[in-house]
C-alpha positions in Angstrom: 150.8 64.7 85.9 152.3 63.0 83.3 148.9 61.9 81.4 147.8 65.8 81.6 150.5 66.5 79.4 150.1 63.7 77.3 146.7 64.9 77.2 147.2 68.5 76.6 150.2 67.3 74.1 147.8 65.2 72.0 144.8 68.0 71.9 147.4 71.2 70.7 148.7 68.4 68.2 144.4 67.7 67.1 144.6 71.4 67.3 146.9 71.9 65.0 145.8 69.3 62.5 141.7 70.8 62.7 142.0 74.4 63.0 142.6 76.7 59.7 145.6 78.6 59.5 144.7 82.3 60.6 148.1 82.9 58.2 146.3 81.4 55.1 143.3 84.0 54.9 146.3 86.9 54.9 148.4 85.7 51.8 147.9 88.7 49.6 148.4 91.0 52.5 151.9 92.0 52.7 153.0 92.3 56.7 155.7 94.6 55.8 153.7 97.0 53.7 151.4 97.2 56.4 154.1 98.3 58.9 155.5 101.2 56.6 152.0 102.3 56.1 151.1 102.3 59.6 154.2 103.6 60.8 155.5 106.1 57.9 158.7 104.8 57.6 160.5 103.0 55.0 162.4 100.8 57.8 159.8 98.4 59.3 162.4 97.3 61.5 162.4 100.8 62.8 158.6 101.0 62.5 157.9 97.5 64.4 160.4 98.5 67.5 159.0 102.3 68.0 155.6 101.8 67.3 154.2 98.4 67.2 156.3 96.8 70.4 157.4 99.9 71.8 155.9 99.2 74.9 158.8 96.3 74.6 161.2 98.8 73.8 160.6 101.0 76.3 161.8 98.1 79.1 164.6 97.2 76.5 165.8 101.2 77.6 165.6 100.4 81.1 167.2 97.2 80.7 170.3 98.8 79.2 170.1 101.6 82.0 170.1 98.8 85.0 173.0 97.1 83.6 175.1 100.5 83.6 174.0 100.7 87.2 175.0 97.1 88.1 178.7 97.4 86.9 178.5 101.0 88.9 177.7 98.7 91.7 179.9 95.7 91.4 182.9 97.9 91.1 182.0 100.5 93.8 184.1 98.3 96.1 187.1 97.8 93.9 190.3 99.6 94.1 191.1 101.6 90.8 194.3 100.3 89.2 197.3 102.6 88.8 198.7 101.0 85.6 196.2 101.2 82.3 196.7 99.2 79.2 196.6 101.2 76.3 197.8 101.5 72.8 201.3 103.4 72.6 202.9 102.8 69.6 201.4 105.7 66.5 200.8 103.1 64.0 197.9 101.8 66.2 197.0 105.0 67.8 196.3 106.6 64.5 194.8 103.5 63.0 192.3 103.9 66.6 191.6 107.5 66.0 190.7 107.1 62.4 188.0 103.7 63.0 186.7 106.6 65.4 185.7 109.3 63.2 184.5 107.2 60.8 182.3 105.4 63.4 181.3 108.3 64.7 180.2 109.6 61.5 178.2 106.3 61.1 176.7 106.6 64.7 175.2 110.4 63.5 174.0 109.0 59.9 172.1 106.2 61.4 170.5 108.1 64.1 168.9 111.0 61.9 168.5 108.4 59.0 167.8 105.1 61.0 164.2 105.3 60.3 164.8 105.5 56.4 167.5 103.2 55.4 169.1 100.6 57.8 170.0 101.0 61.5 168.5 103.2 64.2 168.7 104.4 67.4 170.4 101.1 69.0 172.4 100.2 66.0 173.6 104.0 66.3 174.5 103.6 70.0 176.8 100.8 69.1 178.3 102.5 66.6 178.7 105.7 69.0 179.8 103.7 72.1 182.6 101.9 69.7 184.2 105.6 69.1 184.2 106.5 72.1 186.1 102.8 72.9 188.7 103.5 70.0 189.1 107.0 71.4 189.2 105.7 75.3 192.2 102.9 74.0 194.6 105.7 72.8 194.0 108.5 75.1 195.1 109.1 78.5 191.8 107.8 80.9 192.3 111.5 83.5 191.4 113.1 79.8 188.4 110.8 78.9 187.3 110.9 82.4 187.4 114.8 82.9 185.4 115.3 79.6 182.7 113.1 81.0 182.4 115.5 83.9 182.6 118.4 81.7 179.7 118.0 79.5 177.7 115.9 82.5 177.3 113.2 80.3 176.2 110.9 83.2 172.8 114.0 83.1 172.0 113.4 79.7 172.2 109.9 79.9 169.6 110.0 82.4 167.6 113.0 80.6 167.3 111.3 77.2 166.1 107.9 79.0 163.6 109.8 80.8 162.2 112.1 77.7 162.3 108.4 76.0 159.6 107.1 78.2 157.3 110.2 78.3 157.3 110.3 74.4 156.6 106.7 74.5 153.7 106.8 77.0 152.4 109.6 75.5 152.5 107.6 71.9 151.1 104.7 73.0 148.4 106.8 74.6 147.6 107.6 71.2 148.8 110.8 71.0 151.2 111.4 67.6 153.0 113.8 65.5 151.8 113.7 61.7 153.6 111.2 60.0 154.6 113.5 57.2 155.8 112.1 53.7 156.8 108.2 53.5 160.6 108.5 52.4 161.4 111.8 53.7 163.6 112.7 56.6 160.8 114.2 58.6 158.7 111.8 58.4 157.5 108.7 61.0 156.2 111.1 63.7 157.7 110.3 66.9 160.1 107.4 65.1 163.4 109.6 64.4 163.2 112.0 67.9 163.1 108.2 69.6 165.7 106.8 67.6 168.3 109.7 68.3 167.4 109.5 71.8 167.7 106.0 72.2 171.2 106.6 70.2 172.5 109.3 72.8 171.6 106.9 75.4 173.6 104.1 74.4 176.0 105.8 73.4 176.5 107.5 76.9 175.8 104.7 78.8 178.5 102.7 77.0 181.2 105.4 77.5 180.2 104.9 81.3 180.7 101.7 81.2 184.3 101.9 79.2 185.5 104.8 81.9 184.5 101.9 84.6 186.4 98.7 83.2 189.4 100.8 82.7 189.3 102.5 85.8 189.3 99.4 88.3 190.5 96.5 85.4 192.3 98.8 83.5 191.6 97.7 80.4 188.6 97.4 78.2 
């Protein structure tokens, strides 16, 4: 075995050395430009993740959704904990609630925006999940926990993953929206609906996760 890989070591080297660069033939053709034109939106990041791999994306969703149901299951056995460690004095708690808002607010622009400047639907989630962490640190956890229940945030979660993957196979089937006007904010056909669902996901599943750890670790 060892002189097949010195074998097939020594051709991919000859390979290397004979073949032309496929790279070389594409030097005036920006890779970049051609994602923003294909996709319709200024972000190529945005533009590579919901359109070019978002057959990748799409199990990147699931993914995320798996490992909210594995720390379900790995603490279903636990006991919750009666004492929670959380911010008390104000200094903090109002230092907490303010990194909140404004990460909130940052979690909204970069959902509806992420497609046109910066960010996007995970970087959004982050940002979202991260509020609802600041907020979770300084509040009581009966509170956080009861307005989970309320607004059946565990349904959404599982309703924005699932109108996720239709839109995606239905996009990669080849059906689109009009891209609409490179720049503007409806623009990129199916890109910003994915990106604030992908956002409400996250952002949900993290605050599952948070109402978890404190519940049986009782901290974050």
């Amino acid at each position: 075995m060892k002189w097949v890989y010195l074998v097939a070591g020594i051709a991919l080297y000859v390979k290397m050395l004979v073949m032309p660069n496929p790279m070389a033939e594409m030097v005036d053709l920006s890779i970049v430009e051609s994602v923003v034109l294909d996709s319709g939106v200024p972000n190529a990041v945005s533009g590579i993740i919901f359109r070019n791999r978002l057959y990748d994306t799409i199990f990147e969703v699931v993914v995320f959704t798996l490992a909210v149901m594995g720390v379900r299951f790995l603490m279903s056995n636990d006991e919750p904990l009666n004492v929670i460690y959380q911010f008390n004095d104000q200094p903090s708690i109002v230092l907490a609630q303010l990194g909140a808002t404004i990460a909130a607010l940052v979690s909204i622009e970069l959902a509806i925006r992420g497609h046109l400047s910066p960010g996007g639907g995970f970087a959004a989630g982050v940002a979202g999940g991260t509020a609802i962490g600041l907020i979770a640190i300084t509040s009581p956890s009966e509170w956080m926990q009861k307005i989970y229940q309320r607004w059946h945030a565990s349904t959404w979660e599982k309703i924005s993953v699932l109108i996720f993957i239709v839109l995606a196979v239905i996009t990669l089937v080849g059906l689109e929206l009009p891209l609409g006007q490179t720049g503007t904010l409806l623009s990129g056909g199916i890109i910003p609906i994915l990106n604030i669902l992908v956002a409400i996901k996250v952002a949900l599943g993290s605050w599952a996760v948070i109402l978890i750890f404190i519940r049986y670790r009782g901290l974050l």
